[in-house]
PyMOL Python script that loads the backbone (N, CA, C, O; Angstrom):
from pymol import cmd

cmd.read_pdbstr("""\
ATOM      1  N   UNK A   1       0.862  -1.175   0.000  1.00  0.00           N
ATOM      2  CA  UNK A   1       0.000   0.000   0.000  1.00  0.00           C
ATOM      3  C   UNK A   1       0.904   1.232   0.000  1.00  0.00           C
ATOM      4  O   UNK A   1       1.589   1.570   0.965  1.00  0.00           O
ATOM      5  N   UNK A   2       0.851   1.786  -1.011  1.00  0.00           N
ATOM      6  CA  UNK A   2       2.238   3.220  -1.227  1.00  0.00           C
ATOM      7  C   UNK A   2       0.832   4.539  -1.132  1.00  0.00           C
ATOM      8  O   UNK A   2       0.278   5.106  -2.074  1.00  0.00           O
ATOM      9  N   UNK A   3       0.614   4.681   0.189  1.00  0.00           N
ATOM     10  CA  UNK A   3      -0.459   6.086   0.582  1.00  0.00           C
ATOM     11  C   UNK A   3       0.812   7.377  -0.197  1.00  0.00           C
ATOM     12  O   UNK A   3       2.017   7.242  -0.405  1.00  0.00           O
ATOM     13  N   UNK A   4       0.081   8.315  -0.404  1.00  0.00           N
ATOM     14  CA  UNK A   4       0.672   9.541  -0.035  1.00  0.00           C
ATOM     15  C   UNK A   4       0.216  10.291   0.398  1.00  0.00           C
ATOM     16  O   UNK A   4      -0.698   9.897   1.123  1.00  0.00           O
ATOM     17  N   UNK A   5       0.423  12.055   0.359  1.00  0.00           N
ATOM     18  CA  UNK A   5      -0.570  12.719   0.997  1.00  0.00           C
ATOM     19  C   UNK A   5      -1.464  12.848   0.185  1.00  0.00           C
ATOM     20  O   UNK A   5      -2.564  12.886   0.737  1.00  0.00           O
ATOM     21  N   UNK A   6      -1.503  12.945  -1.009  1.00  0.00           N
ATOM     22  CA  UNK A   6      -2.421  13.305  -2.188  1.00  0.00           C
ATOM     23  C   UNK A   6      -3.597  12.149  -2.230  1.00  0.00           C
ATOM     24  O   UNK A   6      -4.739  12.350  -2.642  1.00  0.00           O
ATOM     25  N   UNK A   7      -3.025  10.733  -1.654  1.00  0.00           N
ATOM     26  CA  UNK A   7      -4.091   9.829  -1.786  1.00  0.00           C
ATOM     27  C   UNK A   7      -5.354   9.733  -1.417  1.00  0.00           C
ATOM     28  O   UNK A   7      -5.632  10.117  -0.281  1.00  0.00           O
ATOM     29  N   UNK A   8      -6.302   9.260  -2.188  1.00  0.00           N
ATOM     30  CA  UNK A   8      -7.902   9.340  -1.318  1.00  0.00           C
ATOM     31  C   UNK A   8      -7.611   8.685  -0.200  1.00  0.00           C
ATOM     32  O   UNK A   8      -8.105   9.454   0.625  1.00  0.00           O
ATOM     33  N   UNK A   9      -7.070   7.637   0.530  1.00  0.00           N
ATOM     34  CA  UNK A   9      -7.087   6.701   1.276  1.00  0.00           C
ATOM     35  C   UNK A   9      -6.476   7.967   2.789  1.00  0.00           C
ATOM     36  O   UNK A   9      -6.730   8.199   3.972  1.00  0.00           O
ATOM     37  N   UNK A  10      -5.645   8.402   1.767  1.00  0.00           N
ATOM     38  CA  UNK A  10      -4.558   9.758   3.409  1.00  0.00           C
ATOM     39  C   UNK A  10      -5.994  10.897   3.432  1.00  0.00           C
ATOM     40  O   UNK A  10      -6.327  11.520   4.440  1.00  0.00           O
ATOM     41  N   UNK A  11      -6.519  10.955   2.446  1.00  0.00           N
ATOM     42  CA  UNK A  11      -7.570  12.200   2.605  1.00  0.00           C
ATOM     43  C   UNK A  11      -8.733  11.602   3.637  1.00  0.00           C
ATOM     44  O   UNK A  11      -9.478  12.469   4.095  1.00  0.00           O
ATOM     45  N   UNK A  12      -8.897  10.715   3.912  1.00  0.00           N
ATOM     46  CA  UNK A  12     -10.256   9.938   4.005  1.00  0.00           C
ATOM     47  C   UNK A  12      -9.640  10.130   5.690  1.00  0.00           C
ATOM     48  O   UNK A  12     -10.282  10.790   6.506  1.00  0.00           O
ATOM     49  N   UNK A  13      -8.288   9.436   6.055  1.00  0.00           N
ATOM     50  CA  UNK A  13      -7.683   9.391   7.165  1.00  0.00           C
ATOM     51  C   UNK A  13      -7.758  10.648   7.949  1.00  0.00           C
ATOM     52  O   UNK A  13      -8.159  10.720   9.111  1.00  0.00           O
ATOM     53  N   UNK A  14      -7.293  11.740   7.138  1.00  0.00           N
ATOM     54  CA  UNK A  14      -7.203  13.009   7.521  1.00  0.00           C
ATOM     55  C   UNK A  14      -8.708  13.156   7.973  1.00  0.00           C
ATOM     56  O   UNK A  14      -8.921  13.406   9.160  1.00  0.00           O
ATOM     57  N   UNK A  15      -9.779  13.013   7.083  1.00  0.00           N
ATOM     58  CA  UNK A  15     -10.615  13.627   7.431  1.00  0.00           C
ATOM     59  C   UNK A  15     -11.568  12.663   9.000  1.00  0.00           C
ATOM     60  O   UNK A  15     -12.309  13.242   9.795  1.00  0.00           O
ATOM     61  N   UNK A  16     -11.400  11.919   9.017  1.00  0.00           N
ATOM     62  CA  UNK A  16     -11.297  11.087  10.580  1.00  0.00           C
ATOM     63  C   UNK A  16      -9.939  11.248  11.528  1.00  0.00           C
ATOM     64  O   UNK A  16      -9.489  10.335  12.220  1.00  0.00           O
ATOM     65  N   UNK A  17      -9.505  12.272  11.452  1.00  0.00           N
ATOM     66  CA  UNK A  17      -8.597  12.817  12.388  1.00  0.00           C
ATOM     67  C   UNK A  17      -9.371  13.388  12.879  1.00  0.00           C
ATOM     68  O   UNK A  17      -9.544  12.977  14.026  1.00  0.00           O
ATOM     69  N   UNK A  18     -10.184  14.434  12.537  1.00  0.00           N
ATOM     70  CA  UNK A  18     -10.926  15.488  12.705  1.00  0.00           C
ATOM     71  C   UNK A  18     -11.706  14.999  13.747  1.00  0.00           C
ATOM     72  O   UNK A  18     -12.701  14.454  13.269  1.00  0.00           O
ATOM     73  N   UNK A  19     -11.686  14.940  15.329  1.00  0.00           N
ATOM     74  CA  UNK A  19     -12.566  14.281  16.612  1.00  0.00           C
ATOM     75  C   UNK A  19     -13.754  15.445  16.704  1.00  0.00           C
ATOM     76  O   UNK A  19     -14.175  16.197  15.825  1.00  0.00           O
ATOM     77  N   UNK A  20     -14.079  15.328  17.898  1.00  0.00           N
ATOM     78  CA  UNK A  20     -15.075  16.248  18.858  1.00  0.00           C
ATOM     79  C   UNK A  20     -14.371  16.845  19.790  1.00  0.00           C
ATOM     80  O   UNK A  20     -14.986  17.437  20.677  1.00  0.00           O
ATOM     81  N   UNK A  21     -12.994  16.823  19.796  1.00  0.00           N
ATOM     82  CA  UNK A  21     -11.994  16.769  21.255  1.00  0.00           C
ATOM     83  C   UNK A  21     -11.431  17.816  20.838  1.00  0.00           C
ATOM     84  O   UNK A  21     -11.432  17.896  19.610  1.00  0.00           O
ATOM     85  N   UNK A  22     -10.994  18.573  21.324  1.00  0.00           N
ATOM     86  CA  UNK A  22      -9.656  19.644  20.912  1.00  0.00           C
ATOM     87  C   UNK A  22      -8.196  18.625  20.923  1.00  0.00           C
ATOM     88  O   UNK A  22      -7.270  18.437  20.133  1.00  0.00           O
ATOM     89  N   UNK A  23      -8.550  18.144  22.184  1.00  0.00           N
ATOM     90  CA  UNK A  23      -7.467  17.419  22.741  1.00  0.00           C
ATOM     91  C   UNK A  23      -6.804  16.210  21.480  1.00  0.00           C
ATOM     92  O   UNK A  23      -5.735  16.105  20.880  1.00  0.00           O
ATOM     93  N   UNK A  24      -7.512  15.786  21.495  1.00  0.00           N
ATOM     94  CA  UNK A  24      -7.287  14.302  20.150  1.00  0.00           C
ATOM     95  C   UNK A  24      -6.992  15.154  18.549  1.00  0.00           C
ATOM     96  O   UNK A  24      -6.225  14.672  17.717  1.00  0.00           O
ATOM     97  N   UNK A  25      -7.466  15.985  18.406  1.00  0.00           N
ATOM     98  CA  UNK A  25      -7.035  16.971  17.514  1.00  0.00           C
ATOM     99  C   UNK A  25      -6.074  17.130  17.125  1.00  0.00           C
ATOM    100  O   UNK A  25      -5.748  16.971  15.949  1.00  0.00           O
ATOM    101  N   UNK A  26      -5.158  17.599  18.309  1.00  0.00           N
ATOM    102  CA  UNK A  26      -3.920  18.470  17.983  1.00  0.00           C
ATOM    103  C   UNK A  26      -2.590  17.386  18.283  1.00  0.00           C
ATOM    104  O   UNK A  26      -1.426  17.764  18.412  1.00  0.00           O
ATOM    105  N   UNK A  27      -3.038  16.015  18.358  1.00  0.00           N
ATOM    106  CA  UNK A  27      -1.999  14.712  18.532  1.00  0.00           C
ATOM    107  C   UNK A  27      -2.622  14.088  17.059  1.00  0.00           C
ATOM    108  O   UNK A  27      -1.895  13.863  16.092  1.00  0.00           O
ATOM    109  N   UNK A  28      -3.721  13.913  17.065  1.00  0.00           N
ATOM    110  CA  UNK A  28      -4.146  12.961  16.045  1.00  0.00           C
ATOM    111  C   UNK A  28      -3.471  13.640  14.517  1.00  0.00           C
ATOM    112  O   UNK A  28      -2.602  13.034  13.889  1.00  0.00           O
ATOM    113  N   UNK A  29      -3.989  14.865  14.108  1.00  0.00           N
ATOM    114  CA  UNK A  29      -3.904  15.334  12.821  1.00  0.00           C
ATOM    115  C   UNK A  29      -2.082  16.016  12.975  1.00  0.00           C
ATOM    116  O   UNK A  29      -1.431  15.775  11.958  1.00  0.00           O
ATOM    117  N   UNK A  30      -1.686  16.402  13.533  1.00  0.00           N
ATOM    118  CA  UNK A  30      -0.257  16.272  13.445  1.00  0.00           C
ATOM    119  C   UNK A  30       0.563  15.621  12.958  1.00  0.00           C
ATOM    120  O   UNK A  30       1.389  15.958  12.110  1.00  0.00           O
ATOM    121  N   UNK A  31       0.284  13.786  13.866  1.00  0.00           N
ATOM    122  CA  UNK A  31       1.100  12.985  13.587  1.00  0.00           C
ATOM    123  C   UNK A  31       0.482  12.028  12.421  1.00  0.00           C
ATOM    124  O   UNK A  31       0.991  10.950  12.112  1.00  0.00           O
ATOM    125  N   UNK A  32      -0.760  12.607  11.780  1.00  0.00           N
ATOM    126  CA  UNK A  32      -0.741  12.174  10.494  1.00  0.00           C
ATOM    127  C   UNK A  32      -0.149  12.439   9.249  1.00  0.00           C
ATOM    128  O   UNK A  32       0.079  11.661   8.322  1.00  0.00           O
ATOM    129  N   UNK A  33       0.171  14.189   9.400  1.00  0.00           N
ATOM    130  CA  UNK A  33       0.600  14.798   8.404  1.00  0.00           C
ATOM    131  C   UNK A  33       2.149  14.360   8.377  1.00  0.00           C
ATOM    132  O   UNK A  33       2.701  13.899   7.378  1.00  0.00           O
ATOM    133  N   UNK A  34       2.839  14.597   9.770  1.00  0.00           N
ATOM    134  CA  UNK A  34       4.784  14.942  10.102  1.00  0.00           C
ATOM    135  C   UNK A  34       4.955  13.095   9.975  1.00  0.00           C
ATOM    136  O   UNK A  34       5.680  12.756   9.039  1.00  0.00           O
ATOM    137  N   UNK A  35       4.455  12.114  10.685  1.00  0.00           N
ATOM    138  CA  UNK A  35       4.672  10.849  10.879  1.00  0.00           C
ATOM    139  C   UNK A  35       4.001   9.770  10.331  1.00  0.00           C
ATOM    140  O   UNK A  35       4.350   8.672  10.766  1.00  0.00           O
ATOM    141  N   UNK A  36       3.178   9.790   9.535  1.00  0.00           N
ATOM    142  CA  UNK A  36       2.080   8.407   9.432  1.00  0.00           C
ATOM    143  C   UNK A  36       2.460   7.753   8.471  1.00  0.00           C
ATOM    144  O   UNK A  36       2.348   6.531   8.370  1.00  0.00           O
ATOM    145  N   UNK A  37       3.113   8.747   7.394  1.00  0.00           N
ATOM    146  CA  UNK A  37       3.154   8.092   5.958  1.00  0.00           C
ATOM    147  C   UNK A  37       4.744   7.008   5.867  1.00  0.00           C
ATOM    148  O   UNK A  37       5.136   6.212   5.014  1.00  0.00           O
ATOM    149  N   UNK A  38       5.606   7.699   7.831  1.00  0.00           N
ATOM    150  CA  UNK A  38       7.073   6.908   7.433  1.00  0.00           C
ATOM    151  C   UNK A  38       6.695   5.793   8.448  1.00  0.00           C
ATOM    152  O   UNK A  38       7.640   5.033   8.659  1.00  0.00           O
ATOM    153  N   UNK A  39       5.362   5.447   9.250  1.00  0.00           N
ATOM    154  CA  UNK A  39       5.222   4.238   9.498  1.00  0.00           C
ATOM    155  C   UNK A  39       5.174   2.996   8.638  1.00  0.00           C
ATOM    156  O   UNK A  39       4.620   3.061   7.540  1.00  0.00           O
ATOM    157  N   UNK A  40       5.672   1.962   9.027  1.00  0.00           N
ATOM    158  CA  UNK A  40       5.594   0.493   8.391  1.00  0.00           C
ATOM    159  C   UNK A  40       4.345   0.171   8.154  1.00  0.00           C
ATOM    160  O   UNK A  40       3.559   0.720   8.925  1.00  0.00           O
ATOM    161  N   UNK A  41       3.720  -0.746   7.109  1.00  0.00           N
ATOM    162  CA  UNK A  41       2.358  -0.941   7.286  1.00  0.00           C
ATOM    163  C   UNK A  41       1.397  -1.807   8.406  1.00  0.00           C
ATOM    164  O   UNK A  41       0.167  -1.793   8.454  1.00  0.00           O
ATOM    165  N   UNK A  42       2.458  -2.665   9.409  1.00  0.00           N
ATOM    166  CA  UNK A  42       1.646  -2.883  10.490  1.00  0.00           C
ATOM    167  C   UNK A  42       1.305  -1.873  11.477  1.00  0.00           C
ATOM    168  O   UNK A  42       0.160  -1.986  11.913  1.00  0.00           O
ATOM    169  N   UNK A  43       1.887  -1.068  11.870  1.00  0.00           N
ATOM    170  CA  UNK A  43       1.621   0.122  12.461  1.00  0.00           C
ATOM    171  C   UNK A  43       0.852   1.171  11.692  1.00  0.00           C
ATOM    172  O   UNK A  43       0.127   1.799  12.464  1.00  0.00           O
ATOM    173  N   UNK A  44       0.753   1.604  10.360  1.00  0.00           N
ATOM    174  CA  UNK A  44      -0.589   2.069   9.578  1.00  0.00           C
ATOM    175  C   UNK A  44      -1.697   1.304  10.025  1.00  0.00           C
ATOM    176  O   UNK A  44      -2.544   1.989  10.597  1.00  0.00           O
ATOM    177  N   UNK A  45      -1.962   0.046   9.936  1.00  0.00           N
ATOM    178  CA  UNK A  45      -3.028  -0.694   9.989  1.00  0.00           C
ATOM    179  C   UNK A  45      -3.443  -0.499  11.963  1.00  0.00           C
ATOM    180  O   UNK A  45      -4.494  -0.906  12.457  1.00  0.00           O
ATOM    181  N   UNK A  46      -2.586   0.035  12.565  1.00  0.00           N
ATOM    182  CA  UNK A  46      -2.599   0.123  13.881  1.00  0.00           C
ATOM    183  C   UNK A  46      -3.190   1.509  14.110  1.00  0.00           C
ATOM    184  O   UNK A  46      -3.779   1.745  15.165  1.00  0.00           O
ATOM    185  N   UNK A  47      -3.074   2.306  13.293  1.00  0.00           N
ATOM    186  CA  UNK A  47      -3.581   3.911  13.647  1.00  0.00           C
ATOM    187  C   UNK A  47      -5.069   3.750  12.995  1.00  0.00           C
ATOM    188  O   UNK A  47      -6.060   4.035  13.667  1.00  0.00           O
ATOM    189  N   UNK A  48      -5.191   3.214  11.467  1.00  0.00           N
ATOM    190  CA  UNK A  48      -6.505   2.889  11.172  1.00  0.00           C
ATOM    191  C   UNK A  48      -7.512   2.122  12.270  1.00  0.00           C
ATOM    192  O   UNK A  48      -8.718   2.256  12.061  1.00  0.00           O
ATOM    193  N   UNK A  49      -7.143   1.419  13.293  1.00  0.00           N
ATOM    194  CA  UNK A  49      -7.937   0.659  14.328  1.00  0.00           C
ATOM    195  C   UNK A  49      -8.186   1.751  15.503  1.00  0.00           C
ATOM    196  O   UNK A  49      -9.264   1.922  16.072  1.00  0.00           O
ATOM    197  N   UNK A  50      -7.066   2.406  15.739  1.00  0.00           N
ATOM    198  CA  UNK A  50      -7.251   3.460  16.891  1.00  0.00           C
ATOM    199  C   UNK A  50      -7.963   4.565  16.277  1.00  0.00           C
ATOM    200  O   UNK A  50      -8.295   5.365  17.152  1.00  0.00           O
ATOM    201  N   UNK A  51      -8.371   4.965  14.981  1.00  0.00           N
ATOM    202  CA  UNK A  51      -9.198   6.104  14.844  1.00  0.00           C
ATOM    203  C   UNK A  51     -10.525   5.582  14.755  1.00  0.00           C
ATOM    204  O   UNK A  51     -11.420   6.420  14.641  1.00  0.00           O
ATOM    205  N   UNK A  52     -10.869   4.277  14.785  1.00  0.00           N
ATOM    206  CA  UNK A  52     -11.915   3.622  14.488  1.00  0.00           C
ATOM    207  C   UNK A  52     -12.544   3.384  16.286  1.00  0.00           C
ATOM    208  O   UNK A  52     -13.544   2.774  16.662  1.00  0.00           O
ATOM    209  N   UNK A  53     -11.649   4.026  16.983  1.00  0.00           N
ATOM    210  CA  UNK A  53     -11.986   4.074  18.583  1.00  0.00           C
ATOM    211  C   UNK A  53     -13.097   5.562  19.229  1.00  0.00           C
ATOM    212  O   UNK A  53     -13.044   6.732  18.849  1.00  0.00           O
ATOM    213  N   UNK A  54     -13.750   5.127  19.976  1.00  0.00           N
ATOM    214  CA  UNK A  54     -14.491   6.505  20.038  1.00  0.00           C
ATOM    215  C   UNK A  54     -13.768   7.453  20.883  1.00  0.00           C
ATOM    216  O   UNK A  54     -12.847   6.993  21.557  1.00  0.00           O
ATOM    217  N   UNK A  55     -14.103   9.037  20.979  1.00  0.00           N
ATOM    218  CA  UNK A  55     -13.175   9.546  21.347  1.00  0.00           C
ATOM    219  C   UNK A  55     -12.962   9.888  23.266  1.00  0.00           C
ATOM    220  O   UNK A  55     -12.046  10.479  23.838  1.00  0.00           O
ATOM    221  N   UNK A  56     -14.265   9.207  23.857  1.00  0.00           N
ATOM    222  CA  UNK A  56     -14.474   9.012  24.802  1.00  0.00           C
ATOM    223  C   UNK A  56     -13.227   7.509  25.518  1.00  0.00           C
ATOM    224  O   UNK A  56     -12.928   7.326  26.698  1.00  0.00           O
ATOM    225  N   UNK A  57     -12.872   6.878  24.574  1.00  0.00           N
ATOM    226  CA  UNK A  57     -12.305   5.967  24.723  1.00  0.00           C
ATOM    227  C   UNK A  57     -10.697   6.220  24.660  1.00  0.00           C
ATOM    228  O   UNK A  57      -9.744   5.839  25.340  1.00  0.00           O
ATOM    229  N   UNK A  58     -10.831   6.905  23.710  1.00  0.00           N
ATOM    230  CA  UNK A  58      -9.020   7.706  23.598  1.00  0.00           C
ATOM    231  C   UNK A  58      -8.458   8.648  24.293  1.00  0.00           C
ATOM    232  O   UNK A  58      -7.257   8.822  24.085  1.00  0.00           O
ATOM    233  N   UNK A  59      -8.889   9.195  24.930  1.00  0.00           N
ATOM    234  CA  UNK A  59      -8.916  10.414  25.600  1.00  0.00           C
ATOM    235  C   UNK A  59      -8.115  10.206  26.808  1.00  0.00           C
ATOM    236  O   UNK A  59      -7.082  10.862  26.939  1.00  0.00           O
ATOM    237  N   UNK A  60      -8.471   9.375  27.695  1.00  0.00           N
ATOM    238  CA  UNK A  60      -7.632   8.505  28.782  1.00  0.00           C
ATOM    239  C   UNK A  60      -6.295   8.094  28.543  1.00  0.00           C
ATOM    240  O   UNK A  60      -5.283   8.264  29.224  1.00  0.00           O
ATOM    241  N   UNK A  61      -6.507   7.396  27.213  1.00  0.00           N
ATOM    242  CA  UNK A  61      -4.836   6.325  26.594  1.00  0.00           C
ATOM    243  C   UNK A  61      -4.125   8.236  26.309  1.00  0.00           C
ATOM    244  O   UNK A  61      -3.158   8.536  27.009  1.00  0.00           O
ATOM    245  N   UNK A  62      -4.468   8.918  25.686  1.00  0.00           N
ATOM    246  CA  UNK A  62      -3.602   9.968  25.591  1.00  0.00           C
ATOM    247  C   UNK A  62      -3.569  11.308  26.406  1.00  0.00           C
ATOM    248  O   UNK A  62      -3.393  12.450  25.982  1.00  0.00           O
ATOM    249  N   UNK A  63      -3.782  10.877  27.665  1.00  0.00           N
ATOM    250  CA  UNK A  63      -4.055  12.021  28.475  1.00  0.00           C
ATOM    251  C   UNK A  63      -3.466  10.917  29.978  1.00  0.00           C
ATOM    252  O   UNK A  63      -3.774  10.957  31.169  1.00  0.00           O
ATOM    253  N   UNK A  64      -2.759  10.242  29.395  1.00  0.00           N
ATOM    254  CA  UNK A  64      -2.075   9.075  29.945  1.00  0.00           C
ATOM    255  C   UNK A  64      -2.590   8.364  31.005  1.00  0.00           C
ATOM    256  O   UNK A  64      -1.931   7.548  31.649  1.00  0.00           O
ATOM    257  N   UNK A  65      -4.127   8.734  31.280  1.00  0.00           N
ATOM    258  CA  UNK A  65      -4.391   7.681  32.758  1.00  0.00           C
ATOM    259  C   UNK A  65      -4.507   6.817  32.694  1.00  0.00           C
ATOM    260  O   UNK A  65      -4.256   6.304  33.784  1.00  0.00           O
ATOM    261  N   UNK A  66      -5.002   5.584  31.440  1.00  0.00           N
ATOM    262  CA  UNK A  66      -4.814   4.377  31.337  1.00  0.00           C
ATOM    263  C   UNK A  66      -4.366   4.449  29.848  1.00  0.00           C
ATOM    264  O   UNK A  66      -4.331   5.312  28.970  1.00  0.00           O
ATOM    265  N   UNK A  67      -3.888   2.514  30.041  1.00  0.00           N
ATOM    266  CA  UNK A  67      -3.197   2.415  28.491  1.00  0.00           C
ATOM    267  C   UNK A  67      -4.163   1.107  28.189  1.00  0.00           C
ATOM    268  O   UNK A  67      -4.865   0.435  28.944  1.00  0.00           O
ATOM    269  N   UNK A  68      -3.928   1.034  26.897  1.00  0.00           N
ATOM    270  CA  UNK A  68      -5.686   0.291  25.627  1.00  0.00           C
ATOM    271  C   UNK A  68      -5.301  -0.969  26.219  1.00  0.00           C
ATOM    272  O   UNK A  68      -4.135  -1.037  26.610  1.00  0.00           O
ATOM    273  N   UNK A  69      -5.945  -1.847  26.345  1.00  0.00           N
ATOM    274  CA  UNK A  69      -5.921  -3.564  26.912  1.00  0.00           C
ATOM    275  C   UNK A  69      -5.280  -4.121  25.430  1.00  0.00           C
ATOM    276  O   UNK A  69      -4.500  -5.072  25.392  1.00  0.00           O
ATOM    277  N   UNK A  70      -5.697  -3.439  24.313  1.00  0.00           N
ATOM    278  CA  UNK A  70      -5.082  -4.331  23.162  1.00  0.00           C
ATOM    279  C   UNK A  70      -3.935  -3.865  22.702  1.00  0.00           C
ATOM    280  O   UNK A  70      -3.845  -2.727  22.243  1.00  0.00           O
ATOM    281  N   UNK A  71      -2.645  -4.934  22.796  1.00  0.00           N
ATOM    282  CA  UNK A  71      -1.282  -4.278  22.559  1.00  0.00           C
ATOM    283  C   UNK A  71      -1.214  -3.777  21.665  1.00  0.00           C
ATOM    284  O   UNK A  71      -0.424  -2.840  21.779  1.00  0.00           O
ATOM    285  N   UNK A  72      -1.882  -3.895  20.123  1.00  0.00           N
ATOM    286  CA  UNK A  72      -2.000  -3.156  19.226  1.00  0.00           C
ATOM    287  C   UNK A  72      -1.946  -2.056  19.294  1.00  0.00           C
ATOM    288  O   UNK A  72      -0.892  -1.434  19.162  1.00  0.00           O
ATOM    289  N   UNK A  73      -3.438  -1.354  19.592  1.00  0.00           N
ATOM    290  CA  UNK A  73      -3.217  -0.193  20.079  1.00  0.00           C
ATOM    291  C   UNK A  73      -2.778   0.214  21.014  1.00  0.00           C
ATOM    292  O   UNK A  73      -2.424   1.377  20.819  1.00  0.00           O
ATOM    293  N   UNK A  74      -2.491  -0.273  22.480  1.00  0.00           N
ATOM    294  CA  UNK A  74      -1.189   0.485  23.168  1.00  0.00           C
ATOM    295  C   UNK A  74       0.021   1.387  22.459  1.00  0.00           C
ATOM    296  O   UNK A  74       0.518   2.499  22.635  1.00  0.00           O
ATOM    297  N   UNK A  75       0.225   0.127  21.449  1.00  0.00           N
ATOM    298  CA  UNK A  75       1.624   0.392  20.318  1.00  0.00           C
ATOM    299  C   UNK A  75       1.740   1.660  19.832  1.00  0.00           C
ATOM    300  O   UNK A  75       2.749   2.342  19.648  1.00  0.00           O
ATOM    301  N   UNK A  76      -0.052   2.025  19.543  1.00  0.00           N
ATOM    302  CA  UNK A  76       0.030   3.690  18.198  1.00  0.00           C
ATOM    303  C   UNK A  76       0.030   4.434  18.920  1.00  0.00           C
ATOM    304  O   UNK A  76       0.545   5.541  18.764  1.00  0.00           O
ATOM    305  N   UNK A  77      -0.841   3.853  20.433  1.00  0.00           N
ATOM    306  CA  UNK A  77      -0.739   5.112  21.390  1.00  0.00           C
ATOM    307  C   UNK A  77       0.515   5.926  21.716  1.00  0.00           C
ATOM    308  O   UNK A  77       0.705   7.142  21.721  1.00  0.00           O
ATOM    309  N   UNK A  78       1.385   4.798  22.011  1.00  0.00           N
ATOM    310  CA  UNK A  78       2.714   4.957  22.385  1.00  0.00           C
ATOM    311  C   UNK A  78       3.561   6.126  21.209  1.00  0.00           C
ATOM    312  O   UNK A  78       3.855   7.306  21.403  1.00  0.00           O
ATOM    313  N   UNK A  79       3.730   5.480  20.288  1.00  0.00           N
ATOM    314  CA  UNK A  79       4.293   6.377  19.392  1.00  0.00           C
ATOM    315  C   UNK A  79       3.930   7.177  19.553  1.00  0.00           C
ATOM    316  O   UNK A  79       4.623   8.081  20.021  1.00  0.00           O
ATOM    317  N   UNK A  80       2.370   7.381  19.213  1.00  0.00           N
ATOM    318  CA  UNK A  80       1.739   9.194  18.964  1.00  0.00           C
ATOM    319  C   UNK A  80       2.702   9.779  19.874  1.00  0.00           C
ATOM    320  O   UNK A  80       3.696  10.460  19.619  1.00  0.00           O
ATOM    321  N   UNK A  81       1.966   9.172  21.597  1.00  0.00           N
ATOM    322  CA  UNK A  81       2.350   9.835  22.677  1.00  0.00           C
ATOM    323  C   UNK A  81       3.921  10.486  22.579  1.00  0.00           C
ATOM    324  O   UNK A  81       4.203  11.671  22.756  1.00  0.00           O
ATOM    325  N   UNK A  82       4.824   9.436  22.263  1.00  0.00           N
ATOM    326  CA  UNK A  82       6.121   9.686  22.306  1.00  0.00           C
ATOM    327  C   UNK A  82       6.705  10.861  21.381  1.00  0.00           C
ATOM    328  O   UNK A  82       7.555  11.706  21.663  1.00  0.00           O
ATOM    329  N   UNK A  83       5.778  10.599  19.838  1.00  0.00           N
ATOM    330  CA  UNK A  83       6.635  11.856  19.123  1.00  0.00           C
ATOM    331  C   UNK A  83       5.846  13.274  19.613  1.00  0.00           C
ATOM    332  O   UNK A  83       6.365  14.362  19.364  1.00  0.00           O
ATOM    333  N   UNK A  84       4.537  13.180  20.336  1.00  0.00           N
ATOM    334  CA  UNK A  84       4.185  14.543  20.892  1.00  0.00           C
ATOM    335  C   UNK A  84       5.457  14.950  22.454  1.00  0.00           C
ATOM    336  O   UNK A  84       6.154  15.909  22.784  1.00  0.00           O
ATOM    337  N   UNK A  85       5.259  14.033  22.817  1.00  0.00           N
ATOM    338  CA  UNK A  85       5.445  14.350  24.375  1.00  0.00           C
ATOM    339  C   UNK A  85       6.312  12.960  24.854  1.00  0.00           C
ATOM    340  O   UNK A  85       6.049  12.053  25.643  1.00  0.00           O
ATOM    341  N   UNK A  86       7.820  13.343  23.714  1.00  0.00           N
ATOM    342  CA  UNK A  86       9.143  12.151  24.176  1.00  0.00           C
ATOM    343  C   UNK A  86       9.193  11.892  25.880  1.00  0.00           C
ATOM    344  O   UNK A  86       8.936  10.834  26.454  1.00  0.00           O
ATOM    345  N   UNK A  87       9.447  12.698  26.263  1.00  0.00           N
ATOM    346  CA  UNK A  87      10.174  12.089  27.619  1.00  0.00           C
ATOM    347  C   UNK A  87       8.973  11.937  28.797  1.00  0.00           C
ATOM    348  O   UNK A  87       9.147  11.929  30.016  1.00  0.00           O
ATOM    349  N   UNK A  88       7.475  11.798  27.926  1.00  0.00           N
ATOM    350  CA  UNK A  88       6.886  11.631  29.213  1.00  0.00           C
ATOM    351  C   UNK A  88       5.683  10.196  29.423  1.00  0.00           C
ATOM    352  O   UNK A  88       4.703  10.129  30.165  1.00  0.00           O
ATOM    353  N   UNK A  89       6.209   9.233  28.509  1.00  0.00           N
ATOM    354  CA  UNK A  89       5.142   8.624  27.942  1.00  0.00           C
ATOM    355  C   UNK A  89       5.927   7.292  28.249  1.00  0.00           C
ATOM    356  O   UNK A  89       6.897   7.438  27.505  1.00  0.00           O
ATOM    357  N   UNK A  90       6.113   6.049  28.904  1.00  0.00           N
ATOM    358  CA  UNK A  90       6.391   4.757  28.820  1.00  0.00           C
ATOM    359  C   UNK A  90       6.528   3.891  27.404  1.00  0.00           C
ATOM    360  O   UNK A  90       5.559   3.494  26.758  1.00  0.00           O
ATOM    361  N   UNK A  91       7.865   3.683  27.065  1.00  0.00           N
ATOM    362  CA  UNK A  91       7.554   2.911  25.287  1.00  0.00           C
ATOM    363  C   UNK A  91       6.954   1.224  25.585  1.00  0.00           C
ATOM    364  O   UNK A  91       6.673   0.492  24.636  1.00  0.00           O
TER     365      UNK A  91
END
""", "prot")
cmd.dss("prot")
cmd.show_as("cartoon", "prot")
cmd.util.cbc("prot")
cmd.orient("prot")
């Protein structure tokens, strides 16, 4: 799967960045634009599952009070978390 930014598939992504949250906002659509496209495709397929999360549900994993039961997504959490906020996030 060779996404780019121009692709319907990155447009479609982008446009489910877009939460109800301020908060999920300004982590989510960031690290789609600066980071998503130099992820591997198991970890793509890992951010596609975590945006498919409601935002009542994400909000916690990135506001660090709990982390997702499924290591999967722990995984995207982690990254996001890490390239927003390196030194404060458990890898």
């Amino acid at each position: 799967m060779s996404e780019t930014s121009d692709s319907l598939s990155f447009k479609r992504l982008k446009w489910q960045c877009r939460r109800g949250m301020l908060e999920l906002d300004v982590l989510l659509e960031p690290f789609l634009d600066e980071i998503y496209l130099t992820l591997d495709d198991e970890d793509k397929a890992r951010f596609h599952e975590l945006i498919k999360c409601e935002d009542q549900e994400m909000f916690p994993w990135f506001m660090q009070k709990e982390i997702p039961e499924n290591p999967d997504l722990a995984r995207i959490v982690t990254i996001i978390v890490n390239r927003v906020q390196p030194e404060s996030y458990g890898a």
